[in-house]
N, C-alpha and C positions, 0 to 999 in steps of 0.2 A: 417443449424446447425443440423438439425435431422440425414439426408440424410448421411453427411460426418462426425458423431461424433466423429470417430475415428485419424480424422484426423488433429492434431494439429492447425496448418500453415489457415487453413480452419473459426476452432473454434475461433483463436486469432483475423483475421480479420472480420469475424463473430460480435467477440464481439466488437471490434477495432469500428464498422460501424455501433452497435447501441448503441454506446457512443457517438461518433458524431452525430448520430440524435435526440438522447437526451439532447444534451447542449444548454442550453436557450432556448427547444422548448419543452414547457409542454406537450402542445399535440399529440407530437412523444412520449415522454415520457410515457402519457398513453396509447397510443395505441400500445406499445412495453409488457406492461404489461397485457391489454386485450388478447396479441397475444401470451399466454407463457411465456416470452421474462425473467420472474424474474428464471424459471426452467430452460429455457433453455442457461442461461448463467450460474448458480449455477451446472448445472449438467457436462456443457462444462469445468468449474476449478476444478470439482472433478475429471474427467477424465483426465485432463492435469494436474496432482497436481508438476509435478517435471519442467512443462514448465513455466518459468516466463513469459516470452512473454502471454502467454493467461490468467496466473494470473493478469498481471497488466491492461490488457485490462478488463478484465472479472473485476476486483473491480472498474476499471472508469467506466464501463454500470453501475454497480449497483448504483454507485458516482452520476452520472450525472440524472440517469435514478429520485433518491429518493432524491437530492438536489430540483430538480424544483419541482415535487408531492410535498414534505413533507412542503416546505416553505408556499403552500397553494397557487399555483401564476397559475393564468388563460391564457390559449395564445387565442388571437381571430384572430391569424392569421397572425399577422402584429406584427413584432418586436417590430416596435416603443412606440404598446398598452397594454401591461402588466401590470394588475391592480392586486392590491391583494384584496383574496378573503374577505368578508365580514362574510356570513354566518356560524357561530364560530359549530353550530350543526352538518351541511352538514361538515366540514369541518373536525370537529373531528374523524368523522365516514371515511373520506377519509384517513387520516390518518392510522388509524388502519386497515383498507384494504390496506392499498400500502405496511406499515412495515409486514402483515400476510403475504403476499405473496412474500416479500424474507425469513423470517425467518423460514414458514414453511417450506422452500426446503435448511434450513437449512446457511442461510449466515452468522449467525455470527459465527459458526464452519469452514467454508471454510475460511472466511476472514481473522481467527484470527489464523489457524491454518494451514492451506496452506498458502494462499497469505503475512501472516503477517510472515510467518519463509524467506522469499524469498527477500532478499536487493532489489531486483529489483521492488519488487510489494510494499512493505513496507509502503510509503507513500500513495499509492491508497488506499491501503486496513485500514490504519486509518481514511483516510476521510471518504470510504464509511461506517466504523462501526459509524463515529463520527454521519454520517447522516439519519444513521439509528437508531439513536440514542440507540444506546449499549454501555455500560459505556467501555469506554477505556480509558486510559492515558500513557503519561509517565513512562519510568522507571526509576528512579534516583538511582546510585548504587555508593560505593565507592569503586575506583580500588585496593585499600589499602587490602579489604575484599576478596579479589577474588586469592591475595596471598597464597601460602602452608605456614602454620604455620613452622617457626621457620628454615625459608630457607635462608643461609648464601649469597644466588643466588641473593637475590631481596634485601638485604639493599641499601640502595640510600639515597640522600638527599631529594627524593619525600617527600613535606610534609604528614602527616597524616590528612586524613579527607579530601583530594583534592576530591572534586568528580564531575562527568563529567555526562551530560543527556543523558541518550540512548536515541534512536528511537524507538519506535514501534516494535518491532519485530527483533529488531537488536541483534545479539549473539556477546557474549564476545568472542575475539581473546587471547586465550590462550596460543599461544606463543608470543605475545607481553611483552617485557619489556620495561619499562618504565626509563631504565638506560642506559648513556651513555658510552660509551666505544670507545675510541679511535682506528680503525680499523690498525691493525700492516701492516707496508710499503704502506700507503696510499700516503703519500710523496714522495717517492720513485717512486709508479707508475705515479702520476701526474707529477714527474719532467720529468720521460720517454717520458710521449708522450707529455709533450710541445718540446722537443728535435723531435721528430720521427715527429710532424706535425708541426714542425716550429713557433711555437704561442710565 
């Protein structure tokens, strides 16, 4: 990652591959994070900001890396033995060390603000804020309100007050209307090509 920073395709599997040694194995997990691993994926989706591919990789490492850390869950090696931890003091200090070291290199800016403007990263990148515990939420918006006042374009029988739950990071489609309109000689060309391919 250091080596080929520049290089998209690189960064994404990069991060791709220490996401996968992060999922259910805490102690790839930590030692991804003794190894750099929170800079060098934070610094990897600052430099790719416009690539989703290494946006959604880069918010699963951080997902996967601070889901197993932050739950508090010990690996001794063996799948089967995954005990949680006890020690509520040791534990809360681990804590606050796992979340300083992505936030200092800045994740919840990148996540929220790269990775979360991007459809394709969208869902990574709330998990890993949700697990990072950075306040996020829904957005609940009424399509009614996103209308231009007093447009003859958009009356409809859409009730008022209908409203729909964004996603995380999802933008309003502003040429979408919400009105049906019957398409002129839409009949006409379906009766053509049932004629032209025999249906």
């Amino acid at each position: 990652m250091k080596v080929y920073s520049e290089t998209a395709i690189i960064q994404e599997h990069a991060c791709g591959t220490l996401a996968a040694m992060a999922l259910r194995r805490p102690a790839n997990a930590r030692a991804i994070i003794d190894g750099d691993g929170a800079r060098l994926i934070l610094t990897a989706m600052k430099r790719h900001e416009a690539n989703v591919s290494v946006q959604r990789q880069g918010a699963l490492a951080v997902r996967n890396i601070v889901s197993r850390l932050l739950m508090g869950v010990h690996d001794s090696g063996n799948n089967s033995n995954l005990t949680v931890a006890t020690d509520s003091t040791a534990f809360g200090s681990e804590v606050t060390s796992i979340r300083e070291s992505f936030l200092e290199w800045g994740a919840e800016d990148v996540l929220r603000n790269i990775a979360g403007r991007n459809q394709g990263s969208v869902d990574e990148a709330y998990a890993a804020l949700r697990d990072l515990r950075c306040p996020v939420s829904l957005v609940k918006f009424d399509a009614q309100d996103l209308r231009p006042q007093g447009s003859s374009r958009f009356k409809s029988n859409v009730s008022m007050g209908a409203a729909r739950t964004m996603m995380f990071g999802e933008q309003h489609n502003s040429n979408f209307r919400p009105v049906f309109e019957a398409s002129e000689g839409l009949e006409d060309g379906v009766d053509d090509a049932m004629v032209t391919f025999g249906a």
